[in-house]
Every structure is written in C-alpha cells, then in structure tokens.
C-alpha positions in Angstrom: 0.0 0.0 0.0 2.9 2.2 0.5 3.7 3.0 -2.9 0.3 3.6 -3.5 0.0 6.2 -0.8 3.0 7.8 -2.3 1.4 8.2 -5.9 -1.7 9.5 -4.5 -0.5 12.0 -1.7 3.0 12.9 -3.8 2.0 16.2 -5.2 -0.8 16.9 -2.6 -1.0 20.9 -2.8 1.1 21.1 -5.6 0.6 22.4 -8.7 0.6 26.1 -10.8 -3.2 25.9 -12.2 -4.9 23.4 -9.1 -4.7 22.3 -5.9 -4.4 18.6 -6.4 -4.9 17.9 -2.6 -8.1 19.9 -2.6 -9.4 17.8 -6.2 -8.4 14.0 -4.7 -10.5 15.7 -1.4 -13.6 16.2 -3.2 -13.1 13.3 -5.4 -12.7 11.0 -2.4 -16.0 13.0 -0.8 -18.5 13.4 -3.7 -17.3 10.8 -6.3 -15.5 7.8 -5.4 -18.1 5.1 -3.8 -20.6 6.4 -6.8 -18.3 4.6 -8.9 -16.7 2.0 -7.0 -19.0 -1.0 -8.3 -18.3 -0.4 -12.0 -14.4 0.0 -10.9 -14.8 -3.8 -9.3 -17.0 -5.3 -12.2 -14.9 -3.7 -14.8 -11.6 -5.5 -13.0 -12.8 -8.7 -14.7 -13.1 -7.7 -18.1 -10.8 -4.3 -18.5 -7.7 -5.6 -20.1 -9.6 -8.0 -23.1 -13.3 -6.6 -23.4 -12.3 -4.3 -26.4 -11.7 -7.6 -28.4 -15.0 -7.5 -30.1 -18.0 -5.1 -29.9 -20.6 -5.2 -27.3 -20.9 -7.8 -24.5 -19.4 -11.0 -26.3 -16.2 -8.5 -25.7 -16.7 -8.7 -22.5 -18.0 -12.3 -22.4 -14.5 -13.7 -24.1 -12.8 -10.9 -21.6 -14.7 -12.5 -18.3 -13.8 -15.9 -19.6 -9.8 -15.3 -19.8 -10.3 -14.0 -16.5 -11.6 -17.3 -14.6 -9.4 -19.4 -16.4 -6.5 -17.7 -14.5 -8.3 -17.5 -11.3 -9.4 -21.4 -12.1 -5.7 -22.5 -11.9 -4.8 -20.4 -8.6 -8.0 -22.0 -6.9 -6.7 -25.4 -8.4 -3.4 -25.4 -7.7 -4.6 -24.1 -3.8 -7.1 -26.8 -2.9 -4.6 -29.4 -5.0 -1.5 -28.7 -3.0 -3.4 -29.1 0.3 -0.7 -29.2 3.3 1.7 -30.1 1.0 4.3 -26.7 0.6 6.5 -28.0 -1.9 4.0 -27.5 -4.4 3.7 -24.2 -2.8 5.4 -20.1 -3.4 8.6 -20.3 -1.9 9.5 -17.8 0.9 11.6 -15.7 -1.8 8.7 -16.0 -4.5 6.0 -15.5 -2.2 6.8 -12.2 -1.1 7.6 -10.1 -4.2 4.5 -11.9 -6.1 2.0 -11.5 -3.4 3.9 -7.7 -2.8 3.4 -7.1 -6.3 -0.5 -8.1 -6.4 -1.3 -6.4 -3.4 0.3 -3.1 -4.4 -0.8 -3.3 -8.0 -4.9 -4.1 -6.8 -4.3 -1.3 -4.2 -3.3 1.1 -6.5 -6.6 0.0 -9.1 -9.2 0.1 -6.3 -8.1 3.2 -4.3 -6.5 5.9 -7.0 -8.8 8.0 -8.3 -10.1 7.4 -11.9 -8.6 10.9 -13.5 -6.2 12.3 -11.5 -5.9 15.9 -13.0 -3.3 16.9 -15.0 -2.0 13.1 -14.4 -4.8 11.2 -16.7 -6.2 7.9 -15.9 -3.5 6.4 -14.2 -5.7 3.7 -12.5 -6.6 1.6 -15.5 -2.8 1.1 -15.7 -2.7 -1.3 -12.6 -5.3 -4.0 -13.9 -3.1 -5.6 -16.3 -0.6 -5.6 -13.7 -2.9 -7.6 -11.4 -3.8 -9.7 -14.1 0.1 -10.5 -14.7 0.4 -10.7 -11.0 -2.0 -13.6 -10.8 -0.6 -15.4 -13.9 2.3 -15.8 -12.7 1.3 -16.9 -9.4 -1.2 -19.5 -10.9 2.1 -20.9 -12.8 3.8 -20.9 -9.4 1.4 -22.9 -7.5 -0.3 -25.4 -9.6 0.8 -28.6 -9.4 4.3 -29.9 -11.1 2.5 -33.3 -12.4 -1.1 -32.4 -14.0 -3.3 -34.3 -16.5 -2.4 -34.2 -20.2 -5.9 -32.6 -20.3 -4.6 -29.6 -18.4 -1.6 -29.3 -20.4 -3.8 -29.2 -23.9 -6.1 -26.5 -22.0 -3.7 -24.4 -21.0 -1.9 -24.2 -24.7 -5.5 -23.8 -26.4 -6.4 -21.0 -24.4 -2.6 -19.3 -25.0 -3.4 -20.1 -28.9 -6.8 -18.6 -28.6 -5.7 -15.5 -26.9 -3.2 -14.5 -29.3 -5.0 -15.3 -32.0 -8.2 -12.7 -31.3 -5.0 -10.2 -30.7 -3.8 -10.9 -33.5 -6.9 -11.1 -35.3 -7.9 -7.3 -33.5 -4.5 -5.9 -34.6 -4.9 -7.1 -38.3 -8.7 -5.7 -38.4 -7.1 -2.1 -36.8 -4.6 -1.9 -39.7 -7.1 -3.0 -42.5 -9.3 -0.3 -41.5 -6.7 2.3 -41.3 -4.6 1.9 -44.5 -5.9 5.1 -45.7 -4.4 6.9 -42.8 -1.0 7.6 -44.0 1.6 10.4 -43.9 0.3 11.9 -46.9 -2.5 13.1 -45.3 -0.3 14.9 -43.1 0.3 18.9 -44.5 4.1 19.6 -45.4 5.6 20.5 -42.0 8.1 23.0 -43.9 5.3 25.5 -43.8 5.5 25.8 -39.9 1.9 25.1 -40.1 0.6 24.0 -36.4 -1.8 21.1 -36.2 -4.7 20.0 -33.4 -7.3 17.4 -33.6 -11.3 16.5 -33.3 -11.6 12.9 -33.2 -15.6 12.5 -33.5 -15.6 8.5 -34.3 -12.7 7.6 -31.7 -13.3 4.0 -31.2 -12.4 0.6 -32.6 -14.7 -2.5 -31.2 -15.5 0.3 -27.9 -11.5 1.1 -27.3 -10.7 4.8 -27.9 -8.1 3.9 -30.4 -8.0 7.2 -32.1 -7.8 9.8 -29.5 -3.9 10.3 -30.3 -3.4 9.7 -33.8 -2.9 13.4 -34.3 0.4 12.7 -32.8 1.3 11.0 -35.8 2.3 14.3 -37.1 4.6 15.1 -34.7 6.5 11.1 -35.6 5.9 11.0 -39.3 6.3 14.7 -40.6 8.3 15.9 -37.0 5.5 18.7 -37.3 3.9 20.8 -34.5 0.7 19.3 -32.7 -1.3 20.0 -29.6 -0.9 16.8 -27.9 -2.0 15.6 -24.6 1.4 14.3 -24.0 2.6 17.5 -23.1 -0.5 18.4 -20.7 -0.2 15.3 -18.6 2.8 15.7 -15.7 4.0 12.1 -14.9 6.2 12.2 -18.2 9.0 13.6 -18.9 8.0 15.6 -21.7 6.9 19.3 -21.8 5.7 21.9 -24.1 9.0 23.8 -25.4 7.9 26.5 -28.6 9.6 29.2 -29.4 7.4 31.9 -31.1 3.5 29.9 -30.7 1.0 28.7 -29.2 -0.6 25.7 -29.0 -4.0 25.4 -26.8 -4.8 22.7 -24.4 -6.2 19.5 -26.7 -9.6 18.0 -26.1 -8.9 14.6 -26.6 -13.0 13.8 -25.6 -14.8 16.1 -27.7 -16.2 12.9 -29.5 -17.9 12.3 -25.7 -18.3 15.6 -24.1 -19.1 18.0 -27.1 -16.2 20.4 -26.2 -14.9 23.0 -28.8 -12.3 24.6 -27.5 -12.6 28.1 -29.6 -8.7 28.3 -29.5 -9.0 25.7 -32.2 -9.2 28.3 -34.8 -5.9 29.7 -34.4 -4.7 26.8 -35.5 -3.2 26.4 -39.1 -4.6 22.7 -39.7 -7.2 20.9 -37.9 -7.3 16.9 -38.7 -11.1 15.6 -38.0 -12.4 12.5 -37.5 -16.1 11.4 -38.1 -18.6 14.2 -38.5 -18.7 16.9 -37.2 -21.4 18.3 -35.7 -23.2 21.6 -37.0 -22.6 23.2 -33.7 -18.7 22.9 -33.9 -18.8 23.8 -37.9 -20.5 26.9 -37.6 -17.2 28.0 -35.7 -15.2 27.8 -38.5 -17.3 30.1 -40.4 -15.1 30.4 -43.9 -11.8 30.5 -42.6 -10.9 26.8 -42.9 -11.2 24.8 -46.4 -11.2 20.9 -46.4 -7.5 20.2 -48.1 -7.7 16.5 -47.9 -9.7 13.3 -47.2 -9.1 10.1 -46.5 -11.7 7.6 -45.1 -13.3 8.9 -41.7 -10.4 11.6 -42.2 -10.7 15.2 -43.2 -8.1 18.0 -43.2 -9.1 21.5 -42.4 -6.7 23.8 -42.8 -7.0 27.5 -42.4 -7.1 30.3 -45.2 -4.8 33.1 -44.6 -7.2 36.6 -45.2 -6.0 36.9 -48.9 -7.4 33.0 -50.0 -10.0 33.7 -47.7 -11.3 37.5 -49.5 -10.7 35.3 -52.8 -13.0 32.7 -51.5 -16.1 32.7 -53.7 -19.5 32.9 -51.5 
C-alpha cells in the first residue's frame, strides 16, 4: 500500500493551475463510492473486453479471466498441506507484494487524477500478470495431459483474437498515412477533433494526431505535453498551442482556440454546432476515409474565396 499512498498523496497541494490535494478531497468525498461498483466489475473484463464489440467482448474478456483464477483456486485446494507445491519464501513475497500493491493502486487511486490522466486503469493488467504468474507458481508440477492441452489452447486462442484485433485495426486504417499529413516545412501548427474515436468500444483514435509530430516531425497540440508524470513538456519558441480536447467525440467540447490553429485533422462528423465555428476561414484540403483535413485560409485566400 505504500507506494500507493505515495502516488496518491506525492504532489498533494502542488501544482501552478490546481490544488491537487483539494481535487483528490472532493473526489474521495463526492465521487469515489458512486463509482466503486463499476471499478470492481470492470476488473474482470478491463484488459480483453475491447476484443469484439458489445458484450461477447466482454464475455471472451470475463472468460480469460476465470481461467486464471481457475488455476490459482486449483493449484490451492490441489497442494493441500503439502508446501513443496507451494510459493517459496523468496517468490511468495515479491508476487503477493506485487498483487497487493498493484490491486491497491486499481481500487483506491482516483479514476482521473488531474493533470496526471487515468492512471488507475494502468494497474489492472498488472494484477492480471500478478495472478498469472502466481497461478504458474502454484499449480501442481504433475497435472493431467488434459490440463496441459487446455492451458496451450487457451494461450493459442488469446493470441489469436489479438492478432486477429490488430490485423482488423490496420485494414481499417490503410488510408491513414503520412500523406495526409500537410508539409511540416510551412510551420503550419496542427490540433485534432476525433468524433468516431473508437475501434470495437476502445478509444483507439484519441492520439493519432500525434502521428504528425512522428511522421512529418510537425507541430501538434498533444496531450502528452499536458499530462505531468512524463518527462516531456511543451517547449515552442514563437507559438501557441491550446490545451487539446482529446474527448470532444464524448463531451461535445470545442475549444474556440482551435481556430488559431493552421490545420485541424477531424475524425467522423462533425457536428453543425462545432462547424458553424469555423465560419469560412478553414477549407477541407484533404480526405481520407473517416479523415478530413481542415486547414485555415490566410485573409487573402480567404477574400478570394467565392460565396
């Protein structure tokens, strides 16, 4: 629980823009039980539900799950009083360390820490590992050929709906290449409105306007920069870049900084409500797919722009 403690009560009052003591306060106060049954019944299924759409995901994600916990319960009520099928001292404490710290740190952080993101969803898949390993710890040395077959089939299976899941991701996004990038050379400055951000119900788009930044070496508003455990911070000489609304497919946000921007790179449609900001000043200048490319008219393209 230690280092738990530490990541929650690190930067208590700390902070230019917020008190973060204050904000995990009225979190703890007005927030935290409201959610804490959907934090426990989405333990089960977090790290695998986004395999396929709607609740099968979550079915195939559930069943993963029990198979795991199947082998710990096995391997306890199999070994019995017998310790040398048991965690050595040496293991014992690291693994169950590990578990305990990692389930502490899902259960108890808060589920947005601001300006630190969702940091909580990180320690379910270290849980998960956690138990895996412990279930090939404990079960027994000599099992039926049965269990052997089972355990292999469902490794098989597992990587092959990954697999599967990455293969359908890059089929869909062929079209999204570096050429629908603009020429970075221009000194143009990008920012992004991902409408349609998810594959099979995992936000899977949210940062793809970071891709300019890694393919072109452009300038994009990023949420990299705005989140504080990272190393990374804004550094631009001579700009601006405003904060980046990575949910305004969810929440509806325009931020009305947007429209200093020189390119904005859309995803899905946007709604009349955010389009009748951008009046006549941006131009589509490319499309690919579910993308579009706004980019702005300087006042002399713009005059010249026929009504």
């Amino acid at each position: 629980a230690v280092p738990s403690l530490i990541i929650i009560f690190l930067f208590l009052g700390s902070g230019d823009d917020l008190n973060l003591g204050k904000s995990l306060f009225d979190y703890y106060r007005n927030f935290y039980f409201d959610g804490l049954f959907f934090r426990i019944r989405s333990f089960f299924v977090l790290d695998n539900y986004f395999l396929y759409d709607k609740h099968f995901g979550e079915l195939i994600a559930l069943v993963f799950f029990l198979f795991v916990i199947g082998f710990i319960f096995w391997g306890i009520v199999v070994r019995g009083d017998n310790k040398s099928n048991g965690l050595q001292k040496h293991v014992k404490i690291p693994l169950n360390l590990a578990l305990s710290c990692s389930l502490f740190c899902y259960l108890f952080l808060p589920v947005n820490i601001p300006i630190h993101t969702h940091m909580q969803q990180r320690f379910s898949v270290l849980s998960l590992l956690s138990m895996i390993i412990i279930a090939s710890r404990i079960v027994p040395r000599k099992m039926p050929r049965g269990a052997y077959f089972l355990m292999c089939l469902v490794c098989f299976l597992h990587f092959g709906l990954w697999a599967q899941c990455f293969k359908d991701f890059e089929q869909r996004n062929k079209s999204f290449t570096k050429e629908l990038f603009p020429d970075p050379s221009t000194g143009g400055r990008l920012v992004g409105l991902i409408y349609d951000y998810s594959f099979r119900r995992f936000a899977s788009y949210i940062h793809f306007p970071n891709y300019y930044i890694v393919w072109r070496q452009g300038i994009a508003a990023t949420v990299i920069t705005q989140c504080h455990f990272g190393a990374l911070r804004l550094k631009q000489n001579g700009g601006y870049l405003p904060y980046y609304y990575e949910w305004v497919g969810i929440n509806g946000t325009f931020n009305p900084d947007y429209l200093d921007m020189d390119y904005l790179l859309v995803r899905g449609q946007m709604p009349a409500s955010h389009r009748k900001h951008l009046k006549d000043d941006f131009i589509v200048s490319k499309r690919e797919g579910a993308w579009s490319l706004y980019k702005k008219l300087d006042k002399k393209d713009s005059e010249d722009k026929p009504s």
